[in-house]
C-alpha positions, -999 to 999 in steps of 0.1 A, spaced: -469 338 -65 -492 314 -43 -466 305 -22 -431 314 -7 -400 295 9 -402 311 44 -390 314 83 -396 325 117 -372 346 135 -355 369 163 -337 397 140 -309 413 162 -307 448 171 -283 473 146 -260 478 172 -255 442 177 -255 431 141 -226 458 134 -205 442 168 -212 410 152 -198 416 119 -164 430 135 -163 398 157 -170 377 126 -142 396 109 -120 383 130 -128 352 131 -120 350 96 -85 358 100 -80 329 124 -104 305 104 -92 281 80 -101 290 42 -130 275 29 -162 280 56 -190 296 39 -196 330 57 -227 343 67 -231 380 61 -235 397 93 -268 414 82 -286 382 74 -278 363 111 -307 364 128 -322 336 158 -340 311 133 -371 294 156 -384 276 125 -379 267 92 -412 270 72 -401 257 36 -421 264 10 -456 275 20 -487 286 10 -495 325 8 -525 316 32 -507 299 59 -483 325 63 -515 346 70 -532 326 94 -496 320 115 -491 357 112 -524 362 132 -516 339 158 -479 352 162 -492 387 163 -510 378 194 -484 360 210 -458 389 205 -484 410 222 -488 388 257 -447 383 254 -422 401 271 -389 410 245 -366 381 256 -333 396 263 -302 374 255 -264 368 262 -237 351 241 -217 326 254 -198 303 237 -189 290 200 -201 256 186 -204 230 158 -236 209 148 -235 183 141 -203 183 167 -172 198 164 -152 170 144 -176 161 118 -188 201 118 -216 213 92 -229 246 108 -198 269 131 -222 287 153 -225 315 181 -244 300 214 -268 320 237 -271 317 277 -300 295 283 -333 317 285 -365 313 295 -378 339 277 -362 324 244 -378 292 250 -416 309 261 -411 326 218 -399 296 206 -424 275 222 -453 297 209 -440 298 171 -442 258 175 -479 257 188 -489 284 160 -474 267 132 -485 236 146 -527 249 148 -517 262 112 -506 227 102 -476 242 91 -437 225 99 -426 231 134 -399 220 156 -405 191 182 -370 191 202 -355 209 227 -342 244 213 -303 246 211 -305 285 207 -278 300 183 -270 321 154 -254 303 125 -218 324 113 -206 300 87 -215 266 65 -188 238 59 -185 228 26 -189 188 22 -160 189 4 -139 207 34 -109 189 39 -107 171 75 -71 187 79 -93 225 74 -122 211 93 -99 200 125 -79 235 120 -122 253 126 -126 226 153 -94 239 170 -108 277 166 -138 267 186 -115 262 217 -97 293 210 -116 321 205 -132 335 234 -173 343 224 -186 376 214 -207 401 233 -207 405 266 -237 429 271 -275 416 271 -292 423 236 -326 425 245 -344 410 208 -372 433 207 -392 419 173 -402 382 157 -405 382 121 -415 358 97 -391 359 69 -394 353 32 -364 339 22 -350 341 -17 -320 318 -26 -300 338 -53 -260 334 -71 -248 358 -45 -262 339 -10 -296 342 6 -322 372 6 -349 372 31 -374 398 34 -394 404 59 -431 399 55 -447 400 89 -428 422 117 -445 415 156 -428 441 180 -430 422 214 -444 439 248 -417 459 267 
């Protein structure tokens, strides 16, 4: 194995991940059949999508992250809203927003400037921090996708407390029958 299909993340705390599968829970029962759930243990605060990529590069990045967790204070976030990319009519990705935060920005700012000195995919927009809870289907019917639009008004965001995100991992992630699997490869613990 020379290479591996990988990503850059925030992992949330236990606590948070467990709160986060009641509230998604819940959401099911109001939600249209059809979304594609995420399981609560695998949402996580993507930064950057890495693809496939070489055993080395991961290496190098790894250095430079490790670092940059180092010099970083553990951003500390708050959930505020629900959402839709592309938008909420034509939605592919239903979606758990954060309060806008510096901190989050500083990480994701450094992740970019490592991958990009590693000459490895990076992100070059602003950030639209969120944690993705369900996929639509292409074949979702508009009547289903206006009933999940609808639910995006309704349901009043989880989490109320900061979550303080105290580690940035780069993922390997293995597509399987069942969903996703992602490892972890690299674990940075940031300065508190």
């Amino acid at each position: 194995m020379n290479s591996v299909r990988a990503f850059i993340a925030l992992p949330l705390p236990e606590t948070t991940t467990r709160q986060l599968g009641q509230f998604v829970s819940d959401l099911k029962s109001h939600a249209p059949r059809g979304l594609r759930w995420v399981d609560p243990g695998n949402i996580h605060l993507t930064l950057t999508f890495l693809g496939d990529t070489p055993l080395e590069k991961i290496t190098q990045v790894a250095a430079l992250l490790a670092d940059a967790a180092v010099s970083q204070v553990a951003p500390v976030v708050q959930f505020n809203s629900l959402g839709a990319f592309p938008n909420a009519a034509r939605m592919r990705v239903f979606w758990l927003g954060l309060h806008p935060s510096p901190a989050i920005n500083d990480v994701y700012t450094k992740v970019n400037l490592a991958c990009k000195e590693c000459q490895l995919p990076y992100e070059d927009r602003p950030y639209v921090p969120h944690l993705t809870l369900a996929r639509v289907p292409d074949t979702f019917p508009q009547v289903e996708r206006s009933l999940a639009s609808a639910l995006l008004q309704q349901h009043s965001p989880f989490g109320e407390v900061p979550v303080v995100l105290k580690k940035l991992v780069i993922f390997k992630s293995d597509l399987k029958p069942g969903g996703a699997v992602y490892t972890p490869l690299h674990i940075f613990t940031f300065n508190n």
